[in-house]
C-alpha positions as CSV (number, residue, x, y, z in Angstrom):
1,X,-22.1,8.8,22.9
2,X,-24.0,9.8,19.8
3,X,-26.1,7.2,17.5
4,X,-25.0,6.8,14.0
5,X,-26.4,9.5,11.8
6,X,-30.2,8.5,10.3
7,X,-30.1,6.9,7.3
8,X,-32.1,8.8,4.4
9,X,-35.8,8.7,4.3
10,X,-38.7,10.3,3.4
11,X,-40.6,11.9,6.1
12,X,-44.7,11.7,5.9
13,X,-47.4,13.6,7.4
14,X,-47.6,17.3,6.8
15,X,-43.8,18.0,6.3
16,X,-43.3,15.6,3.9
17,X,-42.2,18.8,1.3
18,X,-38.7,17.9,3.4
19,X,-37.3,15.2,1.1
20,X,-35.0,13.2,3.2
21,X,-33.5,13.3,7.2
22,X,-30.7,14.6,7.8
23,X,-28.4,14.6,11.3
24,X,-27.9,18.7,11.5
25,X,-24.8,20.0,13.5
26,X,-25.6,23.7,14.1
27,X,-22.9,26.3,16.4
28,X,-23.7,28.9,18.0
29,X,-21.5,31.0,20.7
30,X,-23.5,31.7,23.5
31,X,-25.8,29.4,25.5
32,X,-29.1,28.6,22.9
33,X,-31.6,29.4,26.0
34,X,-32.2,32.9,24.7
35,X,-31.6,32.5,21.4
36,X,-35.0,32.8,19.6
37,X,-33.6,32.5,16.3
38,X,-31.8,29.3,17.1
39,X,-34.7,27.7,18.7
40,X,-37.0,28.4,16.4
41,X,-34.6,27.0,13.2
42,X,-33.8,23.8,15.5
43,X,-37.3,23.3,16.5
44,X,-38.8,23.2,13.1
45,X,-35.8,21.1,11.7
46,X,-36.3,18.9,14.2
47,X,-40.2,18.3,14.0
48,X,-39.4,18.2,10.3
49,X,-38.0,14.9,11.3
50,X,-34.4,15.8,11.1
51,X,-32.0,15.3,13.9
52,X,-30.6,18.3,15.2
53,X,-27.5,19.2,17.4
54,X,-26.3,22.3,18.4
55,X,-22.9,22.9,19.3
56,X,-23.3,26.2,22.1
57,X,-21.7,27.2,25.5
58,X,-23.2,27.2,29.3
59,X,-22.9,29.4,31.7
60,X,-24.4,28.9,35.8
61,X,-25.7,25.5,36.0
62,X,-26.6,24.5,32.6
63,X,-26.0,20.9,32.0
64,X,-23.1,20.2,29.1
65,X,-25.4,18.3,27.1
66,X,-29.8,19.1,27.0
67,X,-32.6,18.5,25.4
68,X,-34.4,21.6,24.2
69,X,-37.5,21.4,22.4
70,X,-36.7,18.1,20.3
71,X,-33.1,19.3,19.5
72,X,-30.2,18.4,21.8
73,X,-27.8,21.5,22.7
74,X,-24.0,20.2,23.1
75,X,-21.9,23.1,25.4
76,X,-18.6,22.4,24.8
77,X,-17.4,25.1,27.1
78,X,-18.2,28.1,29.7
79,X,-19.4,31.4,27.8
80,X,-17.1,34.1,28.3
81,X,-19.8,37.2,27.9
82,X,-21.1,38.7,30.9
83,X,-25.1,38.0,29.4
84,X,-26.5,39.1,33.1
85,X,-30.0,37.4,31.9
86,X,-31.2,37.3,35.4
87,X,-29.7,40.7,35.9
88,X,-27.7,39.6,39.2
89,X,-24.1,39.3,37.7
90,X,-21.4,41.7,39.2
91,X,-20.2,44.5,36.8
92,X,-16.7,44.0,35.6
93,X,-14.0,45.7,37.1
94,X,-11.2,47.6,35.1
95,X,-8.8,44.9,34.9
96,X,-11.3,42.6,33.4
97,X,-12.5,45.0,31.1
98,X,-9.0,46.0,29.9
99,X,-8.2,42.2,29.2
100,X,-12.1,41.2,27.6
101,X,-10.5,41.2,23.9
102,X,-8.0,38.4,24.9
103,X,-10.3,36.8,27.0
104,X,-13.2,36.6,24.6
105,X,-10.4,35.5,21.2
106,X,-9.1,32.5,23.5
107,X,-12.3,31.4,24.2
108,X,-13.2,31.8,20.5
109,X,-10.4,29.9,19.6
110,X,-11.2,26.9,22.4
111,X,-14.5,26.6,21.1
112,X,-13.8,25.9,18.0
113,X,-10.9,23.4,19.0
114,X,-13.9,21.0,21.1
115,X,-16.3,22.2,18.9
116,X,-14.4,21.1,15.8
117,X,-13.8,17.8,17.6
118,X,-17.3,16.7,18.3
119,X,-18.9,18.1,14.9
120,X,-16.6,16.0,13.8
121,X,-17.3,12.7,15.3
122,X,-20.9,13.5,14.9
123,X,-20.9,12.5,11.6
124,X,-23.2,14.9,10.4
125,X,-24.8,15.5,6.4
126,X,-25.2,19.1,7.4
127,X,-23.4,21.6,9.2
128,X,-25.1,25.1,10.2
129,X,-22.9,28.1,11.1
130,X,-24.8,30.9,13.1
131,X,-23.0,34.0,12.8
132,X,-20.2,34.9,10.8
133,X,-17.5,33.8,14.2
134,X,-18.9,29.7,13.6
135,X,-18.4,29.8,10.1
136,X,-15.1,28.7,10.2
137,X,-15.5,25.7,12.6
138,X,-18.9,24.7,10.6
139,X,-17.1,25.1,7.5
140,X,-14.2,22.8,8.6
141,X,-16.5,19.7,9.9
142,X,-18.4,20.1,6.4
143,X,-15.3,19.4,4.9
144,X,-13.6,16.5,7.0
145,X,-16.9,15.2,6.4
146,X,-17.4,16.2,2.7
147,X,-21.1,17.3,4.3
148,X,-23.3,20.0,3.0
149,X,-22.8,23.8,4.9
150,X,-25.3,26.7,5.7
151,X,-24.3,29.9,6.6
152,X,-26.7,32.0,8.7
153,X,-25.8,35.5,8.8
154,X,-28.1,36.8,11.1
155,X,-26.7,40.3,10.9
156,X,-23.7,42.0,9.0
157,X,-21.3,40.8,11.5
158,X,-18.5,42.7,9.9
159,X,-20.4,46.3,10.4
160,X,-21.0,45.7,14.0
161,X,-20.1,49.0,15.6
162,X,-18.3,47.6,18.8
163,X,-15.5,45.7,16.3
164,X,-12.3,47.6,16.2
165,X,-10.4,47.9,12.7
166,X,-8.3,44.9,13.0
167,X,-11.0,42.4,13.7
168,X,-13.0,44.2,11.3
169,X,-10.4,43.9,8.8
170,X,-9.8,40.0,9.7
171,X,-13.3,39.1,10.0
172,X,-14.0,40.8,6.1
173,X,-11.1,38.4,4.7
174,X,-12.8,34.9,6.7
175,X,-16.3,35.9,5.2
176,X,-15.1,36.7,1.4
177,X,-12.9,33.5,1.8
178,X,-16.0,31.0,3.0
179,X,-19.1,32.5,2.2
180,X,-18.6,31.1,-1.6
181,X,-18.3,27.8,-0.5
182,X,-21.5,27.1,1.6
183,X,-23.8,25.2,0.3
184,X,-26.5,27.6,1.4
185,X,-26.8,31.1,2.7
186,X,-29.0,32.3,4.7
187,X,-30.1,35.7,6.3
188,X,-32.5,37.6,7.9
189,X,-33.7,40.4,5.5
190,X,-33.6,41.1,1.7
191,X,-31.3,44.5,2.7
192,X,-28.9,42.4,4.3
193,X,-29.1,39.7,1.5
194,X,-28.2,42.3,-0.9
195,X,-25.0,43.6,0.8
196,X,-24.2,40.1,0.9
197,X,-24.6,39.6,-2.7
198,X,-22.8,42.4,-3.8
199,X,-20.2,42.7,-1.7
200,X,-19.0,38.8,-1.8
201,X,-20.4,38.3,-5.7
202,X,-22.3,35.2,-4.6
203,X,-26.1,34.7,-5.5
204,X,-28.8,36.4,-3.2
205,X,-29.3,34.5,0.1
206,X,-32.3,33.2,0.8
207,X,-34.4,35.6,3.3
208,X,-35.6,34.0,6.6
209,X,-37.0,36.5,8.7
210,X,-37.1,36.8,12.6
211,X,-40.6,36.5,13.6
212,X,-41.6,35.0,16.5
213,X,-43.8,31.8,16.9
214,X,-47.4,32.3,18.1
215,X,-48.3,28.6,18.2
216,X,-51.9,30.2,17.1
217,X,-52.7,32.0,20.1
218,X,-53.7,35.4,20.4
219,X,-52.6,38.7,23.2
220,X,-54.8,41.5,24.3
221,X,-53.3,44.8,26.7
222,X,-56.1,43.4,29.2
223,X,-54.4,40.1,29.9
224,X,-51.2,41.0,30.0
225,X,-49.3,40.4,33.1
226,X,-46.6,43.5,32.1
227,X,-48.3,46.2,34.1
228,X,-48.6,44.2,37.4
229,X,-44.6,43.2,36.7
230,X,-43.7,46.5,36.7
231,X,-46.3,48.1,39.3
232,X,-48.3,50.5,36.8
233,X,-52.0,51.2,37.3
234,X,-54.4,51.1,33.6
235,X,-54.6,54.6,32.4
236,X,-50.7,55.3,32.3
237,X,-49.9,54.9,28.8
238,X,-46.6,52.2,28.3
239,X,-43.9,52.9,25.9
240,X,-42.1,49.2,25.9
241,X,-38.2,48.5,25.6
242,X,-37.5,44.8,25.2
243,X,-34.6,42.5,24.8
244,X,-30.7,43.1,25.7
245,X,-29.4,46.5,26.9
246,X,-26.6,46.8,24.4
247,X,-24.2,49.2,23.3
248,X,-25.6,51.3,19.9
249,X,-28.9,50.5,20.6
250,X,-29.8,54.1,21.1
251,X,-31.1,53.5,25.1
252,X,-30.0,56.5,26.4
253,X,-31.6,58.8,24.4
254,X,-34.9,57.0,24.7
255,X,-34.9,57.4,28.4
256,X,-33.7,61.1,28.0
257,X,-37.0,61.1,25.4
258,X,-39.1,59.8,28.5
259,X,-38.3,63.4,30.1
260,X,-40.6,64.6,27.1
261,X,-43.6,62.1,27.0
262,X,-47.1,63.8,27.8
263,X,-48.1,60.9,29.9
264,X,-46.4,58.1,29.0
265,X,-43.9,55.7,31.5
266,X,-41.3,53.6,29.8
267,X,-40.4,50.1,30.6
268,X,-37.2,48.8,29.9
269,X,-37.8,44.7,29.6
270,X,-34.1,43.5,29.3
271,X,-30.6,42.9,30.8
272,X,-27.3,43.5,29.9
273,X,-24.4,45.1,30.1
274,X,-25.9,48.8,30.3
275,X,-28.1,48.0,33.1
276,X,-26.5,49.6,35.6
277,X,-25.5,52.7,33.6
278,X,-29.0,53.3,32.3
279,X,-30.7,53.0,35.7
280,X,-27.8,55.7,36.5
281,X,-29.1,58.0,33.5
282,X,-32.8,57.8,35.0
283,X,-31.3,59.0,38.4
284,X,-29.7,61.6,36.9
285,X,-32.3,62.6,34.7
286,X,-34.5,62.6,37.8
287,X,-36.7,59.9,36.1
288,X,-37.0,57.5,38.6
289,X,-40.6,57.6,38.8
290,X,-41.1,57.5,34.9
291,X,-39.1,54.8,33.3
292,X,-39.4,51.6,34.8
293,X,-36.5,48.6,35.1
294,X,-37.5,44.8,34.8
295,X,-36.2,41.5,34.3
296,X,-36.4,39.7,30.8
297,X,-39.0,36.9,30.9
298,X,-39.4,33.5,29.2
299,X,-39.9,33.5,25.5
300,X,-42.8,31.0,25.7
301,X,-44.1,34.1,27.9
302,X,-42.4,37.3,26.1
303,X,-45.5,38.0,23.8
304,X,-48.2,37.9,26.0
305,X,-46.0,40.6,28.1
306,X,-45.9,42.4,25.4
307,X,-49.2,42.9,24.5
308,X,-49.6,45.1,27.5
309,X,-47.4,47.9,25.9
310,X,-49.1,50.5,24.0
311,X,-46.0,51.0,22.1
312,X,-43.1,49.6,21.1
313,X,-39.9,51.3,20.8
314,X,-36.9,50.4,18.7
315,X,-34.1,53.1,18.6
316,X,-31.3,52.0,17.5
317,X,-28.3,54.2,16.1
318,X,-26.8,54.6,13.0
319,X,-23.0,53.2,13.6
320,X,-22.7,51.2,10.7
321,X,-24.8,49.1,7.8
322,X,-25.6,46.3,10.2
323,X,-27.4,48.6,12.6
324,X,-28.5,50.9,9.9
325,X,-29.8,47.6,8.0
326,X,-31.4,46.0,10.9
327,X,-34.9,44.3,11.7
328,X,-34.6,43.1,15.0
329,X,-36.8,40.0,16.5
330,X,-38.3,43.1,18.7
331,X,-39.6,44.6,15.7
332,X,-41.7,41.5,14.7
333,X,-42.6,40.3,18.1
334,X,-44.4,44.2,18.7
335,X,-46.4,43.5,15.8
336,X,-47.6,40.3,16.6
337,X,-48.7,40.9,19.6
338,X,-50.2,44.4,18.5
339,X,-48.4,46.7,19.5
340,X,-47.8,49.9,17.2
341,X,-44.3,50.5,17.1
342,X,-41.8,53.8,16.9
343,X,-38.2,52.9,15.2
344,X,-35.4,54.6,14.1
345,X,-35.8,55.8,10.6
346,X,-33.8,53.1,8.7
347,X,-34.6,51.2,6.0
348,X,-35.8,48.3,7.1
349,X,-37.8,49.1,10.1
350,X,-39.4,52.2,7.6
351,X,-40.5,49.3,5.2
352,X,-42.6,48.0,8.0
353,X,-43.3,50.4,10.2
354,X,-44.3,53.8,7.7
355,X,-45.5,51.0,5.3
356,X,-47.7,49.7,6.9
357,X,-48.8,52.4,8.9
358,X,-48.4,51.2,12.1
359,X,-46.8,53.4,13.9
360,X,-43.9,56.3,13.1
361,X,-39.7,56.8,12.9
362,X,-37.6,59.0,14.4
363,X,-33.8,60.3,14.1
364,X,-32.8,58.2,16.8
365,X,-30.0,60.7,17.9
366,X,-32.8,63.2,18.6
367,X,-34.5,62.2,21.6
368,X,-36.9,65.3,20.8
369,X,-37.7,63.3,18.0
370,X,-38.7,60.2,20.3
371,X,-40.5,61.9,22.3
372,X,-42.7,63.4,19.5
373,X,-43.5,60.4,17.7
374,X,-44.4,58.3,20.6
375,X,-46.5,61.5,21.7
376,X,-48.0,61.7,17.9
377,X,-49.2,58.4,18.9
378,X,-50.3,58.1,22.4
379,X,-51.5,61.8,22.3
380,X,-54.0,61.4,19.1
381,X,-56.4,59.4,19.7
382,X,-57.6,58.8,16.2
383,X,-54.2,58.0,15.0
384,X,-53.6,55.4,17.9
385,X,-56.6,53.8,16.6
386,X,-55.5,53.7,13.2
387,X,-52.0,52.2,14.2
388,X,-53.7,49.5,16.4
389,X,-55.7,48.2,13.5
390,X,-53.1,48.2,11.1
391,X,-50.9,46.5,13.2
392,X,-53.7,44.2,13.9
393,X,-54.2,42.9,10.2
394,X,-50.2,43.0,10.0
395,X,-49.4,40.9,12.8
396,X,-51.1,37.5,11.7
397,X,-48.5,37.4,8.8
398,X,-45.8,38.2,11.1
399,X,-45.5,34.6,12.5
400,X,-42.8,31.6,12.5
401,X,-45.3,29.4,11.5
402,X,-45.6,31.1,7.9
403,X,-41.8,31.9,8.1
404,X,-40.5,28.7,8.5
405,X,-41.6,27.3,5.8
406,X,-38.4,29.3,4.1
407,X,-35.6,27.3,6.2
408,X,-37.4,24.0,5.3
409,X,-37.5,24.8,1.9
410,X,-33.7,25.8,2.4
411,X,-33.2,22.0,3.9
412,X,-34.9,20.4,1.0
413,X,-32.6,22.0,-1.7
414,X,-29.1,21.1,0.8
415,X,-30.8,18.0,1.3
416,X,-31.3,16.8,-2.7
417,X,-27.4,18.0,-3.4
């Protein structure tokens, strides 16, 4: 059973800029264990001195209520997604696949039904939507308990490319209904921000980014443990893929691209649904000996993994604003583990990546293009050296530890309403 809710108080020590406690009820719709943005926003509100709950989903043998880094994660139900972290699920069959949309709605709507129920009872001063599908849930708790609500848009959920024109359509009306009436919004870049503003007529959210918490410690290619996960010997240069293997996320053509490279091997660091299909592609492409599979790893572990790429690839395609407007945790975590990086040419990855010189952009539909930039890279010397040290001096500002200091400003503001 849950304690009552803290009472008010100021909090001492070196977060005392965060006026008063507050019990947080955050949802989420998948599991919180690979979540970065979700742990790193409960973490910090937690050591903050706030008491944080997130409202999630299991799936395997995850325990319906943990504790998680100071923050307790409340699954309410079993995730519907096939996430396949570990890689060993069974692909779904046609029957399954033809009945996912109903599937995935009821277990939307069921969700929100227990998680409704125990935000509710929670008592909370603050309830935190992640995602534009929690809002509504988070927004009804706030108001059976006349509580303050956040919205974190951590993309722009409505412009997702797999969403067909009805949810599209029903998902625009939910977010220009509620978006006016949380106490806070929050997002994840000032492109996204701005769509938000002018689309909904509400004042600019406040941008907290996804970079990835360092804890202070720094990553060298030499220590990495990458090239031993994935059998390479030094001397092969690494173009790195990491995170989900996702629809729109341009995968294909970058392993057609590794047809292309002068000398490079690409290592695809991931799981999801496209697995199977893109290890399929490599056969076909008779690339079997050039791009490289593995499992996703830890996120205590991910950067030090990282650091053993000599490049970091992001190419995602254009099929709509939210892909076109993206600045994925990948982006962030390449950089502070210095790694150059080669991205599609959108605005937000341009901003970092051609602004700061640390690395180049492509027409992601081109793999020709791929291949060139990550060969402009790895096969000029002088301008691999130049990306390396730029993205060395960039990297240090690229942290969670600066970043954070955003949300908890956000929490002091909800918290003196």
């Amino acid at each position: 059973m849950l304690s009552p809710p803290p009472s008010v108080r100021k909090i001492a020590g070196p977060t005392r800029e965060v006026a008063a406690a507050l019990r947080v009820c955050m949802f989420v719709i998948n599991t919180v264990a690979a979540d970065a943005r979700v742990i790193r926003e409960a973490s910090t509100l937690s050591a903050a001195g706030h008491e944080v709950f997130v409202v999630a989903m299991r799936e395997g043998r995850q325990p319906e209520r943990d504790a998680v880094e100071g923050f307790t994660v409340l699954r309410v139900r079993r995730d519907p997604v096939r996430r396949n972290i570990e890689s060993t699920a069974p692909a779904p069959g046609t029957l399954a696949r033809a009945v996912e949309p109903l599937r995935l709605a009821w277990a939307l709507a069921d969700y929100t039904v227990r998680g409704f129920a125990r935000a509710v009872a929670m008592k909370a001063g603050v309830y935190h939507a992640h995602d534009l599908v929690t809002l509504p849930v988070a927004w009804a708790a706030a108001r059976v308990r006349r509580a303050r609500l956040v919205y974190d848009a951590h993309e722009l959920f409505t412009e997702l490319g797999r969403l067909g024109p009805v949810t599209r359509t029903l998902l625009r009306v939910v977010e220009r209904t509620l978006i006016g009436r949380a106490d806070r919004v929050v997002t994840v870049n000032e492109s996204i921000a701005a769509e938000l503003s002018r689309r909904y007529g509400v004042a600019t959210p406040a941008v907290v980014m996804n970079f990835p918490r360092t804890n202070g410690r720094s990553f060298s290619r030499e220590g990495s443990p990458l090239r031993a996960k994935v059998g390479l010997p030094p001397g092969i240069p690494v173009v790195l893929y990491q995170g989900m293997f996702m629809p729109h996320r341009g995968l294909e053509n970058l392993v057609r691209a590794a047809r292309s490279f002068t000398r490079a091997h690409l290592v695809m660091m991931g799981w999801g649904a496209l697995l199977e299909p893109l290890r399929e592609l490599a056969r076909k492409e008779g690339l079997e000996d050039r791009v490289h599979f593995t499992g996703g790893v830890p996120l205590a572990e991910l950067l030090s993994y990282t650091a053993g790429a000599d490049v970091g690839a992001i190419p995602y395609r254009n099929v709509g604003l939210n892909n076109y407007y993206t600045s994925p945790n990948k982006l962030f975590e390449y950089c502070a583990a210095g790694v150059p990086v080669v991205a599609s040419r959108f605005p937000e990855l341009r901003k970092v990546v051609e602004g700061l010189g640390i690395g180049a952009t492509f027409d992601p539909e081109q793999p020709g293009e791929i291949a060139a930039a990550v060969n402009g890279l790895l096969d000029d010397a002088a301008a691999l050296a130049r990306a390396r040290a730029n993205v060395a001096r960039a990297g240090p500002r690229f942290t969670w530890e600066n970043e954070s200091a955003k949300l908890l400003e956000v929490y002091r503001a909800v918290g003196a309403r």
